[in-house]
N, C-alpha and C positions, 0 to 999 in steps of 0.2 A: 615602379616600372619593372617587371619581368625583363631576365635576359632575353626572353624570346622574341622582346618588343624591336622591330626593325629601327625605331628610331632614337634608340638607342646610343648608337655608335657615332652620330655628331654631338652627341650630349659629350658623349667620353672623349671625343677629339676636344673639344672646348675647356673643358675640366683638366686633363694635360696639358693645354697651353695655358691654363691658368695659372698652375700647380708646378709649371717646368720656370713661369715669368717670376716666381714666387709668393704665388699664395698659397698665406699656411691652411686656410679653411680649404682650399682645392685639395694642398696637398694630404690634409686631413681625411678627407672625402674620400682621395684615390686609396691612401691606406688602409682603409675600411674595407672598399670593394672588393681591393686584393685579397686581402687576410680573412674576407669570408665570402669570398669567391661568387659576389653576387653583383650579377654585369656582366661579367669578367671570369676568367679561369681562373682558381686558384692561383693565388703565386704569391708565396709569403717571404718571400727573398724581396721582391717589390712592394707588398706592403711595408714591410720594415722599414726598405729604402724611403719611403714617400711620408711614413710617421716621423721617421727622424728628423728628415727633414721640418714639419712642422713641428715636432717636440723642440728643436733647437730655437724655433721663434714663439715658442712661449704659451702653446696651446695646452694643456693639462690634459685634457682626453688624449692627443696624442702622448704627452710623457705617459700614461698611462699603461695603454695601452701596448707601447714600445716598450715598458716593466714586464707586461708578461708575455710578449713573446722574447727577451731575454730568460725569462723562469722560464718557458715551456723549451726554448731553442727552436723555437719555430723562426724558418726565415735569418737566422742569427744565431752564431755559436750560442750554447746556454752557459749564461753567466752571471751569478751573485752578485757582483760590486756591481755592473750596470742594471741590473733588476732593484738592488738597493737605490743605486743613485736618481733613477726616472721617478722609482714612488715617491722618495722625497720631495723631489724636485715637482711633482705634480700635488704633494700634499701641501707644501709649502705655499703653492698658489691657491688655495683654498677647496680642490677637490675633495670634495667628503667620501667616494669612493676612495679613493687612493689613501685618504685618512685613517680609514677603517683599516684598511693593507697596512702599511706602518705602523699603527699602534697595535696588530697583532704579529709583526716582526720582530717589535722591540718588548713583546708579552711570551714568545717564543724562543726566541733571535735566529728566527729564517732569515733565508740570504745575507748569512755571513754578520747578521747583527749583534749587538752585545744586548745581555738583556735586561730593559731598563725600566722598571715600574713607573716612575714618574715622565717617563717619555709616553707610556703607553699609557697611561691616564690622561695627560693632557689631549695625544691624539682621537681618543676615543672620544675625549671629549667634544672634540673642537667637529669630528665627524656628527655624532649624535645631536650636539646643538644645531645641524644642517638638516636634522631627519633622517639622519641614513640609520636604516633599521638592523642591520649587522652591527656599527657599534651600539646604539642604542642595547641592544640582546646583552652582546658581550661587557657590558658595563653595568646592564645591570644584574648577572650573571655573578660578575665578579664581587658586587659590592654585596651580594647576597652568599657569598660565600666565603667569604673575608678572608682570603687564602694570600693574594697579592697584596688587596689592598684592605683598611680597616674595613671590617663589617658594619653596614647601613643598611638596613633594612628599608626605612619609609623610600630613602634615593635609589634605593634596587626595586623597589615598589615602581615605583614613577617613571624608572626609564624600561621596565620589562612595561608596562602598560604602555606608553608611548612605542615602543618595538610594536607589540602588537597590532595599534594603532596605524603603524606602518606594513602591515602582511608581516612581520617574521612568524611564522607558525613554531622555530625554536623557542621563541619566548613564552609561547600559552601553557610550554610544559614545568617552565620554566618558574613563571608567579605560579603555577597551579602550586608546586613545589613549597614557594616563599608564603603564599596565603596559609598553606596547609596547619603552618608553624604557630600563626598570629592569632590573636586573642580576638572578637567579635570588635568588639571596643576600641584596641587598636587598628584594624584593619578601617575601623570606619573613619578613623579620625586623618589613615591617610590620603581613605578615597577624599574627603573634603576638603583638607589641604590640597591636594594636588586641583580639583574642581577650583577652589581660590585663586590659586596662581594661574591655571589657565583660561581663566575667566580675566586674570591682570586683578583681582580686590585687593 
């Protein structure tokens, strides 16, 4: 619905009394609107207010989301320890977005993290096994370049294809790169394993 839709504004009166009686998907809702100012005038002082509120009962998009407007300081002083704490706190629930964020935290150590290879494998992991095509990239980036973690090539194989699989357009430059390296023979042996496993033979 367009802000310019007249019927609008009972929609938003209902939605605030949801979100004021405590619902978190209301108050979810109204954080969104606010913070991208669609309904509604911007006002990211209010969004924040209305995410935290649901990120405190346990919605993940909200912890999210209230991660990076802590990073950006939009609507909220900017600050590292709450930016660290929301993406944990929404990776820990299973968000594969916010997984992705975390385990390039603890591969960097943005927001204040310390930097921790085996945090940032598992997170990668546990994002990519969800489909999300940024860790997918990043993992198999990594294992294709054997810098952090040992070099694998057939599992940098598998998860730059599966990336690509998912739209990242980083990764087609990325196996261009890892194919360039590989022998005819090898290269075949991991298109058909990877065919196997995602066939379940």
């Amino acid at each position: 619905m367009r802000a310019d839709t007249p019927d609008f504004a009972p929609i938003l009166a209902a939605l605030t009394q949801a979100a004021e009686g405590g619902n978190a998907e209301a108050q979810l809702r109204l954080g969104l609107l606010y913070t991208q100012g669609d309904e509604v005038a911007l006002d990211y002082v209010a969004g924040a207010g209305w995410l935290q509120r649901a990120a405190l009962q346990g919605l993940p998009e909200a912890m999210r989301l209230l991660a990076w407007l802590y990073a950006a300081g939009y609507g909220v002083e900017q600050d590292e320890a709450q930016t660290r704490h929301w993406y944990l706190q929404a990776a820990e629930t299973g968000d594969p977005k916010a997984q992705s964020v975390v385990a390039h935290m603890y591969q960097t150590g943005k927001y204040g993290a310390e930097r921790d290879p085996k945090q940032m494998l598992y997170w990668y992991h546990s994002a990519a096994e969800q489909g999300d095509a940024n860790a997918s990239y990043a993992l198999g980036r990594l294992l294709a370049e054997g810098k952090l973690v040992q070099q694998n090539d057939e599992a940098a194989f598998q998860w730059l294809t599966l990336a690509i699989m998912a739209d990242s357009e980083p990764a087609k430059e990325a196996l261009a790169k890892l194919t360039a390296r590989l022998d005819s023979a090898t290269l075949e042996g991991y298109k058909q394993r990877m065919m196997q496993a995602l066939s379940g033979a």
